[in-house]
C-alpha positions as CSV (number, residue, x, y, z in Angstrom):
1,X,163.4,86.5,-143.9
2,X,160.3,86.0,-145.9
3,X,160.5,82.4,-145.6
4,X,161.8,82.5,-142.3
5,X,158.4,84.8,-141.2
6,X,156.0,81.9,-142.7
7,X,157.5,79.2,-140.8
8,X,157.5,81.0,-137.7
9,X,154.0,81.8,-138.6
10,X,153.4,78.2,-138.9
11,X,155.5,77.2,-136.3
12,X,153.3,78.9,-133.7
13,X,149.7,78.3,-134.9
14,X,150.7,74.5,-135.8
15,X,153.2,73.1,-133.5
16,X,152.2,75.4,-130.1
17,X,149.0,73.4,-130.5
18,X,151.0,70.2,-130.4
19,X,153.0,71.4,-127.3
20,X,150.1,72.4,-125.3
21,X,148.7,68.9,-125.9
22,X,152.1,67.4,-125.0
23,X,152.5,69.5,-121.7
24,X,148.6,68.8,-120.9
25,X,149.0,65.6,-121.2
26,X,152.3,65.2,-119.1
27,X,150.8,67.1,-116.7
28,X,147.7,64.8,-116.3
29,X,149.8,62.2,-116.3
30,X,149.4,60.5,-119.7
31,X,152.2,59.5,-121.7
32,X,151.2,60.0,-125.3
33,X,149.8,63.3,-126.7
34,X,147.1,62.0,-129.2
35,X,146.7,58.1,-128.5
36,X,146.6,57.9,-124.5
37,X,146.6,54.5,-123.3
38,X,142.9,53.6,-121.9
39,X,143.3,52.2,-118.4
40,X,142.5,48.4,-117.9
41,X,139.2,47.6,-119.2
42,X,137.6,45.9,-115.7
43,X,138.1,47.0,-112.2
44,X,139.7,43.8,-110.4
45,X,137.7,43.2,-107.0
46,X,139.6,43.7,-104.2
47,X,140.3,41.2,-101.5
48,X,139.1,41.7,-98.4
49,X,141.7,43.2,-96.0
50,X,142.4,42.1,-92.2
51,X,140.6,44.9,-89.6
52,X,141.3,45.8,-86.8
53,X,141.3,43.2,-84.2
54,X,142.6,40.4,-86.6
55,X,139.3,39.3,-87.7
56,X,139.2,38.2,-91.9
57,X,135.3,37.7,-92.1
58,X,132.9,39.1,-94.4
59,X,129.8,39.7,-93.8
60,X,127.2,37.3,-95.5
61,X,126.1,38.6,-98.9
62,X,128.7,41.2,-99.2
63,X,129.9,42.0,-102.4
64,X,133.6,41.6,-103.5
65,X,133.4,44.7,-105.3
66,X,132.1,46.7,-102.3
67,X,135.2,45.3,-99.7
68,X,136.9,48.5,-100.6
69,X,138.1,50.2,-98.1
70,X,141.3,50.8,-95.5
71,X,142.8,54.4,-95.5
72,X,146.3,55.5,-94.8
73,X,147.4,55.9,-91.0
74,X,147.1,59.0,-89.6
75,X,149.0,61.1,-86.9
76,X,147.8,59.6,-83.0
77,X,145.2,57.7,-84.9
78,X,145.6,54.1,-82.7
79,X,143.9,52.0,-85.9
80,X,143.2,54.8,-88.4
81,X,142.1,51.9,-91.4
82,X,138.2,51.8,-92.4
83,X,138.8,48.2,-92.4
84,X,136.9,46.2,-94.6
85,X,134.9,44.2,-92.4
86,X,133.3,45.6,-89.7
87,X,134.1,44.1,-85.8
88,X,131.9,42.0,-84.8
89,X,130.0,42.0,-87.8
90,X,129.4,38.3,-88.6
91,X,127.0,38.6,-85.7
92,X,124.9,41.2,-87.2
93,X,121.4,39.7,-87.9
94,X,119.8,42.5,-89.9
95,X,119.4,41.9,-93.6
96,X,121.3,43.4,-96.0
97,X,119.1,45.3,-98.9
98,X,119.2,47.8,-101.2
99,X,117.5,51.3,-101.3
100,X,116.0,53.5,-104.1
101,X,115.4,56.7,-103.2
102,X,114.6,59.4,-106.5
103,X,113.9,63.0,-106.4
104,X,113.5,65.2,-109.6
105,X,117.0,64.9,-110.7
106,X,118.6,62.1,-108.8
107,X,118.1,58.5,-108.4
108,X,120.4,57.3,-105.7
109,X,120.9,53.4,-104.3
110,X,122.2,52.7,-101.2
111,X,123.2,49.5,-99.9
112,X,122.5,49.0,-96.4
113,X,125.7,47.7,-95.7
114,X,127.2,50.6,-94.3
115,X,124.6,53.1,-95.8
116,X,126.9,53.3,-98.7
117,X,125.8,55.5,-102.0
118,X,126.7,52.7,-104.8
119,X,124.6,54.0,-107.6
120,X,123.8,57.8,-108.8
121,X,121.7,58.0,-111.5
122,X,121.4,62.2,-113.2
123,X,118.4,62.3,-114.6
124,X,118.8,65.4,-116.3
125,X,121.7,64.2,-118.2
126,X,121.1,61.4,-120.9
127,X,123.6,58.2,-120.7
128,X,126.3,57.8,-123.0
129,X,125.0,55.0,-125.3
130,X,121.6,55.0,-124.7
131,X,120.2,58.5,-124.5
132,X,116.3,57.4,-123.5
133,X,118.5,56.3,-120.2
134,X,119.6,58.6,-117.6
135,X,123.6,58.9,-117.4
136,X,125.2,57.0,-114.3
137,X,127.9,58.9,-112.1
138,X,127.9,56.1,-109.2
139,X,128.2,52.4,-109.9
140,X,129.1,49.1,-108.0
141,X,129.5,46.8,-110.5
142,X,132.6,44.0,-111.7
143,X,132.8,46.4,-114.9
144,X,133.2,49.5,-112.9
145,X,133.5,50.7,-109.9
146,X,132.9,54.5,-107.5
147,X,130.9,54.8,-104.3
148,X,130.8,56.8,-101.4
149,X,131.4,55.7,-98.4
150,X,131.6,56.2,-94.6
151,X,132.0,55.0,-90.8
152,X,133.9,55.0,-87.9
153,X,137.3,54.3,-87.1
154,X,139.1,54.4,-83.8
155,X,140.9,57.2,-82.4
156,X,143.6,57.4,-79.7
157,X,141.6,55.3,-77.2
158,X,141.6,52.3,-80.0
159,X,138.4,49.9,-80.4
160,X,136.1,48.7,-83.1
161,X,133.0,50.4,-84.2
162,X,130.5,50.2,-87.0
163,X,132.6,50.7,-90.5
164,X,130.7,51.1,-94.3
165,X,130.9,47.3,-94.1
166,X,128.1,47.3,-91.0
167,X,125.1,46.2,-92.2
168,X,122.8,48.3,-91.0
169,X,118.8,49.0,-91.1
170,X,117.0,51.2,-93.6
171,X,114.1,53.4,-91.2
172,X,111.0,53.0,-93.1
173,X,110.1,56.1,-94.8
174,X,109.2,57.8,-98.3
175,X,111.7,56.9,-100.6
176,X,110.8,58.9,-103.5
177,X,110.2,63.1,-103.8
178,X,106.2,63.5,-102.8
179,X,104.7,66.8,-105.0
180,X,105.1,69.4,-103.1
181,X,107.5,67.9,-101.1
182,X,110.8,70.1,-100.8
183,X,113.0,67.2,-99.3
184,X,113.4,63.0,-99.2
185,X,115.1,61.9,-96.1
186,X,116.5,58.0,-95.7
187,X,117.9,57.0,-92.4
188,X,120.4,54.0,-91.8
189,X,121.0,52.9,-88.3
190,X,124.1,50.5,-87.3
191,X,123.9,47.9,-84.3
192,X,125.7,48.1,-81.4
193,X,129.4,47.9,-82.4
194,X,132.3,48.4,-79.4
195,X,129.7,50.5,-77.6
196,X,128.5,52.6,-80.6
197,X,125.6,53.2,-82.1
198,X,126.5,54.8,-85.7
199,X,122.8,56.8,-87.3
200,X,123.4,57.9,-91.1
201,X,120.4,60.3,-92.3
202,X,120.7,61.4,-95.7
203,X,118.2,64.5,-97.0
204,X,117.8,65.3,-100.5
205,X,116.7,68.2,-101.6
206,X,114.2,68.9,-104.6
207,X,116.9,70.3,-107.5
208,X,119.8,69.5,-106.0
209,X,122.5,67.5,-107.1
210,X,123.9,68.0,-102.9
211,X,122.8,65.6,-100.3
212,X,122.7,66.8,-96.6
213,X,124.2,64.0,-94.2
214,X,124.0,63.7,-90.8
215,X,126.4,61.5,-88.9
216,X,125.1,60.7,-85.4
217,X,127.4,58.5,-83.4
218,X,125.9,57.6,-79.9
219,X,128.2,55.8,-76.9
220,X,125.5,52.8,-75.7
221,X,128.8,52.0,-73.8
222,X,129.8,52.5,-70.1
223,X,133.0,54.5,-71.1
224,X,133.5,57.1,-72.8
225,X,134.8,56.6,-76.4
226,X,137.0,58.5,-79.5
227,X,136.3,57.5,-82.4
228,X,136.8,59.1,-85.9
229,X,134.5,59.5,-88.9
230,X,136.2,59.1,-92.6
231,X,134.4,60.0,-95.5
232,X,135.8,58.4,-98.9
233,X,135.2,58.6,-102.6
234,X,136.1,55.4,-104.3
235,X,137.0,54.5,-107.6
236,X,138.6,52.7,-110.1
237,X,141.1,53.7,-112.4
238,X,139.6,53.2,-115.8
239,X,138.6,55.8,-118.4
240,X,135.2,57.3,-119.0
241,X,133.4,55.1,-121.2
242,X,133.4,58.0,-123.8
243,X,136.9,59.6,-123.5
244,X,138.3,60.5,-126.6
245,X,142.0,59.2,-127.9
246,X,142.3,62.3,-129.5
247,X,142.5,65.0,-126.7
248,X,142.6,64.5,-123.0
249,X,140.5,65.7,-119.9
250,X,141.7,64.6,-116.5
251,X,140.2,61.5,-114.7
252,X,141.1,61.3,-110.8
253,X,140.8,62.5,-106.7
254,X,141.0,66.0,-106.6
255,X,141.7,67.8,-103.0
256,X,140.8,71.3,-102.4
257,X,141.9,73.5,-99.3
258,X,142.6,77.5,-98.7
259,X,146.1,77.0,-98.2
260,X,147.4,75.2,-101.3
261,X,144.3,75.1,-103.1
262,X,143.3,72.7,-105.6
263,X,145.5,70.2,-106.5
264,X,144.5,67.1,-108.7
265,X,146.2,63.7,-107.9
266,X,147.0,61.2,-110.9
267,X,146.1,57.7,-110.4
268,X,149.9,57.1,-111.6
269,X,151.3,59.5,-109.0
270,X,149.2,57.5,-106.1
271,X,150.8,53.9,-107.6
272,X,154.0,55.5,-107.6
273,X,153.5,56.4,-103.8
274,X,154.2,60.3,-105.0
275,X,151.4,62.5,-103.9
276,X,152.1,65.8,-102.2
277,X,148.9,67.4,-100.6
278,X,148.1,69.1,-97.6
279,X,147.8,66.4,-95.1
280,X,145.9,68.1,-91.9
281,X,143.1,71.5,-92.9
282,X,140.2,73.1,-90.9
283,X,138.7,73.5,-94.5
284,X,138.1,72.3,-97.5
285,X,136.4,69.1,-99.9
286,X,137.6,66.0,-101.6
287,X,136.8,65.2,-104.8
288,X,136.3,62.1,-107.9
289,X,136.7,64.3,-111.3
290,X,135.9,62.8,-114.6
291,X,134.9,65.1,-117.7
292,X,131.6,66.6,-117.0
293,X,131.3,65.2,-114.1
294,X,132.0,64.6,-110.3
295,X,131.6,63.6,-106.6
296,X,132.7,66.0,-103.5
297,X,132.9,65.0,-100.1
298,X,132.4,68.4,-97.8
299,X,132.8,69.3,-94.5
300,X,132.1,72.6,-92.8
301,X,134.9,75.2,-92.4
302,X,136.8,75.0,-88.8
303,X,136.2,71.2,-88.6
304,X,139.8,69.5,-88.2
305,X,140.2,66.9,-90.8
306,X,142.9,64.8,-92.0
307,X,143.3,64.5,-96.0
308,X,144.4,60.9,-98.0
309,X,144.8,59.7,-101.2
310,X,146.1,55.7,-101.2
311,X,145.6,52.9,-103.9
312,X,142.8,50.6,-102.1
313,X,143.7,47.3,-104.5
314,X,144.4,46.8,-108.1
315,X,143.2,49.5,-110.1
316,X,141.0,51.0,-107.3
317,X,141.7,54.4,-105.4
318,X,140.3,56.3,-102.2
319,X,140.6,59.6,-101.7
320,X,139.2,61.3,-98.6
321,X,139.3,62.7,-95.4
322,X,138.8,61.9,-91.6
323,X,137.9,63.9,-88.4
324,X,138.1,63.3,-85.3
325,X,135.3,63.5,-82.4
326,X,137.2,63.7,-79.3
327,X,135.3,62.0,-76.1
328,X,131.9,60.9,-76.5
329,X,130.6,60.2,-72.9
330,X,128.8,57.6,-72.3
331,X,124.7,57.3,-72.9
332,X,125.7,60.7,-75.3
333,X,125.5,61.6,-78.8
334,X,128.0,63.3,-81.1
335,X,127.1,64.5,-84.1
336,X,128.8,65.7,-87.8
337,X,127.0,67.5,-90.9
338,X,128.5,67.1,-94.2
339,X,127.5,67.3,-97.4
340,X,127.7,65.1,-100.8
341,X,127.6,66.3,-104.2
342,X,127.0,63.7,-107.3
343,X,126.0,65.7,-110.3
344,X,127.4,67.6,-113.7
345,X,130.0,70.2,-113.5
346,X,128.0,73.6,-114.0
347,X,130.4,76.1,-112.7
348,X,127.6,78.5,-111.7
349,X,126.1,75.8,-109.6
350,X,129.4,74.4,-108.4
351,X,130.5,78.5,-107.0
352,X,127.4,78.8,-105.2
353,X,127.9,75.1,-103.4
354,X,131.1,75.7,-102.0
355,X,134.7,77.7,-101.9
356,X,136.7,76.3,-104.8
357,X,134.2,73.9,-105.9
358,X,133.7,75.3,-109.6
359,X,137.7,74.0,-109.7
360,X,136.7,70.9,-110.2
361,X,135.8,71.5,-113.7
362,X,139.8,71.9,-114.7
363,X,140.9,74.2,-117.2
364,X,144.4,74.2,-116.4
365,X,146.8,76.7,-116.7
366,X,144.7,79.0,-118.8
367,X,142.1,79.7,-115.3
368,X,142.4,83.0,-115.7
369,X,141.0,83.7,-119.0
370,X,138.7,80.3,-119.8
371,X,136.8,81.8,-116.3
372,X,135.4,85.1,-117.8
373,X,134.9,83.8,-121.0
374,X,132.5,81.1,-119.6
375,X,130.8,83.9,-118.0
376,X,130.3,86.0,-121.5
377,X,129.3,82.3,-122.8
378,X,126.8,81.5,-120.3
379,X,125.4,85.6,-120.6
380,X,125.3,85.0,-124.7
381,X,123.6,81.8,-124.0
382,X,120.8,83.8,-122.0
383,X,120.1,85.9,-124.4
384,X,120.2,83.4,-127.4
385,X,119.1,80.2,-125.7
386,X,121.3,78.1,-128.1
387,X,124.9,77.4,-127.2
388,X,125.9,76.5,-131.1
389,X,124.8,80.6,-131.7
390,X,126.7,81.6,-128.5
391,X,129.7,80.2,-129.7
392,X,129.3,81.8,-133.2
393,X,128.5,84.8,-131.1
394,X,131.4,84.5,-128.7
395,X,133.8,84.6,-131.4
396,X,132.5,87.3,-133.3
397,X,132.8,89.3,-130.3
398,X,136.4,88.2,-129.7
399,X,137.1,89.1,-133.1
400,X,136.2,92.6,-132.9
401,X,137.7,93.1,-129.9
402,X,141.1,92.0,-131.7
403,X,140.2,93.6,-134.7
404,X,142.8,96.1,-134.6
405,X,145.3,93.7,-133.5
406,X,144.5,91.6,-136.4
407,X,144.5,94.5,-138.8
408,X,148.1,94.9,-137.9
409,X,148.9,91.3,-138.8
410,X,147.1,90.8,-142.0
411,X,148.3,94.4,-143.4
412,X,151.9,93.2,-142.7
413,X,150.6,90.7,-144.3
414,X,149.8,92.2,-147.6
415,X,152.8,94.5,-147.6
416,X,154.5,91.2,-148.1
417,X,152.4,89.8,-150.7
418,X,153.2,93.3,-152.2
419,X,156.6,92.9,-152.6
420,X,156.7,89.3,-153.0
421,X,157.1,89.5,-156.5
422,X,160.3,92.0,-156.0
423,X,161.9,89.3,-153.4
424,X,161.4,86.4,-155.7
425,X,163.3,87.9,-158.5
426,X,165.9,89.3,-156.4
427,X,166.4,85.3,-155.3
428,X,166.6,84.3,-158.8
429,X,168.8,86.7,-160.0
430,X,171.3,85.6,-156.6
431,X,170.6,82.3,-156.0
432,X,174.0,81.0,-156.2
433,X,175.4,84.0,-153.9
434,X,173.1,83.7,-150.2
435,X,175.3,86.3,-148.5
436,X,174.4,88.7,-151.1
437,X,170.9,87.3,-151.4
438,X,170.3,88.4,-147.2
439,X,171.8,92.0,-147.6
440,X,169.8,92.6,-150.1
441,X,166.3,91.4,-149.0
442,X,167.2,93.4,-146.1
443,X,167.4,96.8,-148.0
444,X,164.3,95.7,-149.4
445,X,162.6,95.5,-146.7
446,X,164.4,98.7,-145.2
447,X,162.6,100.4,-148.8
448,X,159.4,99.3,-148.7
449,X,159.1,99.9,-144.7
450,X,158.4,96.3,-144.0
451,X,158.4,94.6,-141.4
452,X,158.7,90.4,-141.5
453,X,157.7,89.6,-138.0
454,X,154.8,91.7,-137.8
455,X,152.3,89.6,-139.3
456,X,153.4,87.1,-136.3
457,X,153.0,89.2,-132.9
458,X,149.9,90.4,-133.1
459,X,148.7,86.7,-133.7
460,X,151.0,85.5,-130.8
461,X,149.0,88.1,-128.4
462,X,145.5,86.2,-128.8
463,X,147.0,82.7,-128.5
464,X,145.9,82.0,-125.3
465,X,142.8,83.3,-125.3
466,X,141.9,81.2,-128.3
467,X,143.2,78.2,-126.1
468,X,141.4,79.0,-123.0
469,X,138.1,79.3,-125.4
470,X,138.9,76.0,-126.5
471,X,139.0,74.7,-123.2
472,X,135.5,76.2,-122.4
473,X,133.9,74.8,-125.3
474,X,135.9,71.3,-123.7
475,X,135.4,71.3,-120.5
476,X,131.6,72.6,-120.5
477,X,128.8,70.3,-119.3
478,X,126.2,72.6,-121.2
479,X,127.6,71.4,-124.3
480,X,126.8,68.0,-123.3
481,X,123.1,66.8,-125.5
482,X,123.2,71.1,-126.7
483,X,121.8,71.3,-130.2
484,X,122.7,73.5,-132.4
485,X,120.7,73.2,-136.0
486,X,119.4,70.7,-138.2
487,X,121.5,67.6,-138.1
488,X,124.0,69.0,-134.8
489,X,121.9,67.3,-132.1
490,X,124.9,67.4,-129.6
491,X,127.6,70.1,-129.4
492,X,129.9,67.7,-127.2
493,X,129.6,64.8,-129.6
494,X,131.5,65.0,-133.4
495,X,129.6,65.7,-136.3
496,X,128.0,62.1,-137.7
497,X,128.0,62.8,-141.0
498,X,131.4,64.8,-140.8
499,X,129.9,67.7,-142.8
500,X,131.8,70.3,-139.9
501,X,135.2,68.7,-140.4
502,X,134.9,68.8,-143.9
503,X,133.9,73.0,-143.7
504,X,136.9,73.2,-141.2
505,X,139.3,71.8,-143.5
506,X,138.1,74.0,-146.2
507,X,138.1,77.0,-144.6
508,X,141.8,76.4,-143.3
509,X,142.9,75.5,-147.2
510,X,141.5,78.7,-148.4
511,X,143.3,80.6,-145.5
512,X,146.4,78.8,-146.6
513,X,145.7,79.6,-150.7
514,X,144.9,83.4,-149.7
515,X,149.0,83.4,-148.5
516,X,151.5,83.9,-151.2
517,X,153.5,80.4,-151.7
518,X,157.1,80.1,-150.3
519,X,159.4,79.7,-152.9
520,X,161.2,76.8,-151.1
521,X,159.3,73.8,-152.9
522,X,159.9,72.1,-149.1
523,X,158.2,75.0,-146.9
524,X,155.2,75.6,-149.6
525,X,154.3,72.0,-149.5
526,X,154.8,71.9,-145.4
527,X,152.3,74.6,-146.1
528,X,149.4,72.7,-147.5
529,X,150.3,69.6,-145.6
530,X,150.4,71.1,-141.5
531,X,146.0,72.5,-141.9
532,X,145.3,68.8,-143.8
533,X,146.6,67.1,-141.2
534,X,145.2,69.2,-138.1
535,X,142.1,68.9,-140.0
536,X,142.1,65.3,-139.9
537,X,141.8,65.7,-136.0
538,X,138.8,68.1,-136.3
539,X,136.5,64.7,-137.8
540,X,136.6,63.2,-134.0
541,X,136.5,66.3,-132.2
542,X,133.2,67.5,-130.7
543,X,131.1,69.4,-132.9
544,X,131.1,72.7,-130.8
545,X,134.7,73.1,-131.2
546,X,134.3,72.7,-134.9
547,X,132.1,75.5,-134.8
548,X,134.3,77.6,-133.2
549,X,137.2,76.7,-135.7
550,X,135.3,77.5,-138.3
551,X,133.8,80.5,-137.5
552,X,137.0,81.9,-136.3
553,X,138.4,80.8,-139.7
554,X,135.4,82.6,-141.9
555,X,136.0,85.5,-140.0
556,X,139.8,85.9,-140.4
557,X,139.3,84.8,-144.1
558,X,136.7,87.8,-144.3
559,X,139.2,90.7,-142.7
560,X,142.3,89.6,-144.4
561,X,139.9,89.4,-147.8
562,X,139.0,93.2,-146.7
563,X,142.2,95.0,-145.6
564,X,144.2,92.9,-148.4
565,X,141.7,95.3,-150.9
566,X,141.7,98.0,-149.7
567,X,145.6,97.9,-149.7
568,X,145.8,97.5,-153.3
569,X,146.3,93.8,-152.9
570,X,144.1,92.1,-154.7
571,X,143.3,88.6,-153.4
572,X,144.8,85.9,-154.9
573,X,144.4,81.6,-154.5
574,X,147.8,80.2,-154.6
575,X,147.3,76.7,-155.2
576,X,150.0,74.2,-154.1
577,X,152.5,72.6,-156.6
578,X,153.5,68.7,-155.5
């Protein structure tokens, strides 16, 4: 039973860990559990699609990478496809150009065809490689490619009006955040297309990683007209440049509504034709999530939209939503408000933005702890204005509060070091009779009022917060260019000179030495051989988990050291025999 209690011991610290990767990574849609498979390297540009009205032009200086765009059809929508060319629109004569607009923490670039977003630069966040450059969200490029776009498509009454591939005109105005200024505002107007007039005016906001955008959609025509506006985030299917092949965080469209809440859609479920969302809402956003980081299409509450997710061409997605804008009378204007978010995943930012928003930063299955332990994270990180010392802190205070709990573990614990000596001569003496060998180690145990599994629930209790902590410390933007001290310059990056890894893996040896050895020569070397090897994984993950490892590791180290004395147990290194 002894043996039996270790491995179980074992079983759930070591291979749960595994599992919970596993089941992670099924869930996100990766195959392996460690390795994932990167996605192709290059987004392949998309070939232009026919519109509506059979035309297969595109307009003059139009990129290949920017033809992006037909959505899935939607109920009594006559031609619901943002086509890829525009109507009409190798007879537009305005230029097409490119737009810088910058406030304090944004540097946006639109391309006048179709007033699309096609670069977001985050000032406030450093870039991957080169941290003297601010880190791109948004980018139109033959490496990579996720815009925003918009326009009109018809309704019931059919026709052709200005799409995202319109080239339209820029308004003069400021294009970059004035002191004192509280706002930026760049306008896009579209010609005349099918009797529409299509006005884009985005307004960004000093601090905010939100752009207000108002649509206004004016009938130049003689008849009334129905058109519908889609909004769409699209993207290919690659990887973050940094993503890690030893744990995974989930790339992909995200949808978010009241009634079914927020449900993330795998690239792989969208090639496979399988995704399952809510199709029509009155509520609700659509998202691009990539650790750290994302883009959110939003809508006010009580507007009618209709929700997609569809593969737009090799390795490029579009997920996003349309609403419709019933008749528009002629020599009248109709117009929409939405909003655009391009920024970093700060959860209290992300609550105050919108319903559900903060979702987009995914911690799975364990929600409803990882949420209030953010909460005591961010409050530590107040008061100690260093997240490496609110971690330390965070799992102090863990600690305590599962003192008790642990208490119970590690003095089960030492009763069983206490006796170990009785149990291993008892084996010897009837190792060649195993029935006997059982009844008997169960009278000992019935003696010495021991109990063999209950070193193991107490433990089992705090998995899951422990896991949901590790997801914090994951899925946290904060942690993201975080110092910590001396040589720890970023908490989200792994250690350079792999001092932390090595600390980790000591401290989990000396945890292992402080146990008594198995007697099976199999289980004591599976022993020494499960924390080297989990180890090995700690020298490429980011250095504020590390932290945490350790210090939960010191800490348990410290109380087992304390209750095994005052027990009567004095501590002893049992070092392993290969």
């Amino acid at each position: 039973m002894n043996d039996i209690r270790r491995t179980i011991l074992w079983v759930i610290f070591g291979f749960s860990m595994v599992m919970l990767w596993d089941q992670w990574q099924v869930y996100n849609g990766h195959k392996a559990t460690f390795f994932p498979s990167p996605a192709a390297v290059t987004a392949k540009a998309p070939a232009p699609a026919n519109p509506p009205g059979g035309q297969n032009s595109v307009p003059p200086g139009s990129s290949a990478t920017n033809s992006v765009a037909s959505v899935a059809q939607v109920p009594g929508a006559a031609a619901a496809s943002p086509a890829t060319t525009a109507a009409g629109a190798a007879a537009i004569a305005a230029p097409r150009e490119q737009i810088v607009v910058t406030t304090d923490v944004l540097k946006l670039t639109f391309d006048t065809e179709g007033g699309t977003v096609i670069r977001a630069e985050l000032l406030k966040d450093a870039g991957d490689d080169d941290k003297s450059k601010p880190f791109v969200l948004l980018e139109d490029d033959p490496q990579h490619v996720y815009v925003a776009q918009t326009g009109l498509i018809a309704g019931a009454g059919g026709g052709s009006f200005p799409t995202h591939k319109t080239v339209m005109t820029a308004v003069p105005g400021e294009r970059a955040l004035q002191n004192g200024a509280s706002d930026v505002v760049v306008r896009f107007e579209s010609p005349d297309v099918g009797g529409v007039k299509l006005v884009k005016t985005y307004t960004l906001q000093r601090g905010s990683y939100v752009m207000s955008v108002k649509f206004d959609v004016v009938n130049t025509g003689t008849v009334a007209v129905s058109p519908q506006l889609y909004l769409q985030l699209v993207r290919d299917g690659n990887l973050p440049q940094k993503s890690s092949k030893f744990y995974s965080t989930f790339t992909g469209p995200a949808v978010y509504t009241d009634a079914k809440k927020y449900q993330k859609i795998d690239f792989k479920k969208i090639d496979e034709n399988k995704v399952d969302i809510q199709k029509e809402s009155d509520n609700g956003y659509v998202a691009m999530v990539q650790h750290y980081f994302a883009s959110a299409w939003l809508l006010g509450d009580g507007i009618q939209r209709d929700l997609f997710a569809r593969k737009v061409d090799t390795n490029l997605y579009a997920v996003g939503m349309i609403t419709p804008l019933d008749n528009i009378a002629p020599g009248t204007t109709r117009s929409v408000q939405a909003r655009l978010f391009t920024g970093p995943e700060e959860e209290k930012k992300l609550d105050a933005i919108a319903p559900g928003l903060e979702l987009v930063k995914d911690y799975g299955w364990v929600t409803i702890l990882a949420k209030p332990l953010y909460w005591l994270l961010y409050n530590l990180h107040r008061f100690l204005d260093n997240w490496g010392w609110s971690i330390v802190a965070l799992v102090v205070l863990l600690k305590a509060a599962f003192y008790w709990l642990n208490a119970k573990a590690y003095a089960s614990m030492a009763k069983m070091k206490a006796i170990n000596p009785k149990i291993l001569a008892m084996r010897e003496r009837l190792k060649d009779k195993p029935q006997e060998m059982q009844q008997e180690m169960m009278k000992i145990y019935r003696e010495e009022k021991v109990n063999p599994m209950g070193g193991c629930f107490p433990i089992m209790i705090q998995i899951p917060v422990f896991i949901a902590l590790y997801w914090v410390l994951l899925s946290s933007v904060e942690m993201r260019g975080a110092p910590w001290i001396l040589w720890i310059h970023d908490l989200s990056s792994p250690d350079p000179f792999y001092i932390l890894p090595l600390v980790m893996a000591a401290t989990s040896m000396l945890q292992t030495a402080l146990n008594p050895a198995p007697p099976d020569p199999m289980q004591a070397k599976m022993m020494w051989i499960m924390p080297l090897a989990f180890s090995v994984m700690f020298f490429f993950f980011p250095a504020g988990l590390v932290v945490y490892y350790i210090t939960n590791n010191a800490l348990s180290i410290l109380q087992q050291w304390i209750i095994n004395t005052r027990m009567g147990v004095p501590p002893q290194f049992h070092l392993p025999k290969f």
